[in-house]
C-alpha positions in Angstrom: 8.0 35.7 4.2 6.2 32.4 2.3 9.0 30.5 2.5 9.3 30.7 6.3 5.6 30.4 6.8 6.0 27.0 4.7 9.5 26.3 6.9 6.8 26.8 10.2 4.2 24.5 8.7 6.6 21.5 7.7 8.1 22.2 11.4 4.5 21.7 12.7 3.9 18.6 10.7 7.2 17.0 11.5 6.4 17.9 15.5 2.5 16.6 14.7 3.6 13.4 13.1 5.5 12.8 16.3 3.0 13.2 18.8 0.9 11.1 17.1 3.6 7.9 17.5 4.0 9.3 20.4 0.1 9.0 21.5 0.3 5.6 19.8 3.2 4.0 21.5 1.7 5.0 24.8 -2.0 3.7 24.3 -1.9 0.0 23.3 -5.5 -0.1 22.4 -4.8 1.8 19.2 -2.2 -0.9 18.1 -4.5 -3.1 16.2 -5.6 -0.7 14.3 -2.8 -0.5 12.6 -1.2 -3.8 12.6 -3.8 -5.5 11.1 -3.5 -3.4 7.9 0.0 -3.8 7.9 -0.1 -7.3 8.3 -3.0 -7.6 5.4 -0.8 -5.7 3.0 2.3 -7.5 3.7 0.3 -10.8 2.8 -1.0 -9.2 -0.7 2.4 -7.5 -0.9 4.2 -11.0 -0.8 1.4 -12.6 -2.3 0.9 -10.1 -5.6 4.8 -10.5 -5.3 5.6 -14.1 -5.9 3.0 -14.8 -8.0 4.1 -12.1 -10.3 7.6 -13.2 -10.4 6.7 -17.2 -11.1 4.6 -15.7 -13.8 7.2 -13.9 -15.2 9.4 -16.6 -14.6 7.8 -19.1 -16.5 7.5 -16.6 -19.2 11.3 -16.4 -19.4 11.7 -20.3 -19.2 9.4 -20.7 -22.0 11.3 -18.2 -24.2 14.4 -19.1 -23.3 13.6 -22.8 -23.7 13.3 -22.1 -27.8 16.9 -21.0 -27.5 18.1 -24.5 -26.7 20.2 -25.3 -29.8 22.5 -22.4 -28.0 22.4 -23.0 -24.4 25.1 -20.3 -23.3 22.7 -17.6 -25.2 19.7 -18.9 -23.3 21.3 -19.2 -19.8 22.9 -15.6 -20.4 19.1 -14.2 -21.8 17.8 -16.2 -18.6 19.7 -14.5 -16.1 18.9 -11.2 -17.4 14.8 -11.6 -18.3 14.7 -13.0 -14.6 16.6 -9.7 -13.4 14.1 -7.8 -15.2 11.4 -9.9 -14.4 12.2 -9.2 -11.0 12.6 -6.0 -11.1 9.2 -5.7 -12.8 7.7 -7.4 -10.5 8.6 -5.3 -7.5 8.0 -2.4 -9.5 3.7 -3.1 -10.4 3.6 -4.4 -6.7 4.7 -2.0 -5.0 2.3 0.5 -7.7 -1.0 -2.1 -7.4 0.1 -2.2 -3.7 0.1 1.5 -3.0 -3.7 1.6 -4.7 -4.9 -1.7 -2.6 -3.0 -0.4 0.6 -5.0 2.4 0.7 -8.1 0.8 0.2 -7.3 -1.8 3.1 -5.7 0.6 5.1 -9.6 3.3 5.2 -11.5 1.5 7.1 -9.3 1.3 9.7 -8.1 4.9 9.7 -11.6 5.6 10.4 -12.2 3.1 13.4 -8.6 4.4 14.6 -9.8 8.3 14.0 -13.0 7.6 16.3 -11.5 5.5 18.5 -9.0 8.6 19.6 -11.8 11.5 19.3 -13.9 9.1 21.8 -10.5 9.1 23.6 -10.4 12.5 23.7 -14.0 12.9 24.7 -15.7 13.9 21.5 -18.8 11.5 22.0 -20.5 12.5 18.9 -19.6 10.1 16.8 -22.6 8.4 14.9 -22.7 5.0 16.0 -22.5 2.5 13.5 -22.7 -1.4 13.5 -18.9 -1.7 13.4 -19.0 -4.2 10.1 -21.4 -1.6 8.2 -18.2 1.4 9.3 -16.1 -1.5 7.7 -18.0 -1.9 4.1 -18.7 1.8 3.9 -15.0 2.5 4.4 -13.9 0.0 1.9 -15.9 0.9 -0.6 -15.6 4.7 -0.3 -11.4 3.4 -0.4 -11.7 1.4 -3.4 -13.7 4.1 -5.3 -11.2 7.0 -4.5 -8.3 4.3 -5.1 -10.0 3.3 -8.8 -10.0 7.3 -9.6 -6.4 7.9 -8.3 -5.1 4.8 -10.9 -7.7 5.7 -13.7 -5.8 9.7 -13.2 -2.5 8.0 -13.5 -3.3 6.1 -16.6 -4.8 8.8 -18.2 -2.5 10.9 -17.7 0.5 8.3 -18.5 -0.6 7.8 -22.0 
């Protein structure tokens, strides 16, 4: 019997995570509300991305640039550090990402959450100056996002 309730409850997140795209795609005034996060964390993705890589590329050319009295050793040691390096490099952005992402990403969540509840006539809401909602949000992000990462160290070492 738990294992169909839990069957029924994954069926009734599935249905609810549809009719919200659903309410989304048909009211355009949410839309910004999520863009604009996904536009700021594709910046920092590609930004935190490329930088990470030159680093670690210039890294590799300095090491490999010691090998030069056997060139075939460093261009084969090259190809391989920059695989890695690249590789790395996706790998702590898409972690230091997933942290900042969040952050970015609350206080819009918020602003979208009331934005629908006023939608839906649940007039409330405390009314904020929208830039104070902003800050608050942020920060409350960023200290729930610095606990999740401190967890995940701690509990990596």
């Amino acid at each position: 019997m738990h294992m169909k309730k839990q069957i029924t409850n994954s069926a009734r997140s599935l249905l609810a995570i549809a009719g919200a795209i659903k309410y989304i795609v048909s009211h355009p005034s949410t839309w910004g509300y999520i863009l604009i996060p996904y536009i700021l964390n594709l910046i920092l993705t590609l930004t935190l991305g490329i930088w990470l890589f030159n680093t670690i590329n210039d890294q590799v050319g300095l090491l490999t640039g010691k090998l030069s009295n056997l060139p075939v050793l460093a261009d084969i040691l090259n190809v391989i550090l920059d695989i890695v390096g690249f590789l790395l490099a996706v790998i702590v952005s898409i972690f230091a990402l997933s942290a900042i992402g969040m952050a970015v990403n609350a206080p819009f969540n918020s602003l979208l959450s009331e934005k629908i509840l006023r939608e839906r006539g649940y007039n409330e809401i405390e009314r904020k100056n929208i830039f104070v909602k902003i800050l608050v949000e942020l920060w409350r992000g960023i200290k729930f996002e610095v606990g999740k990462v401190a967890i995940f160290i701690l509990l990596t070492i």
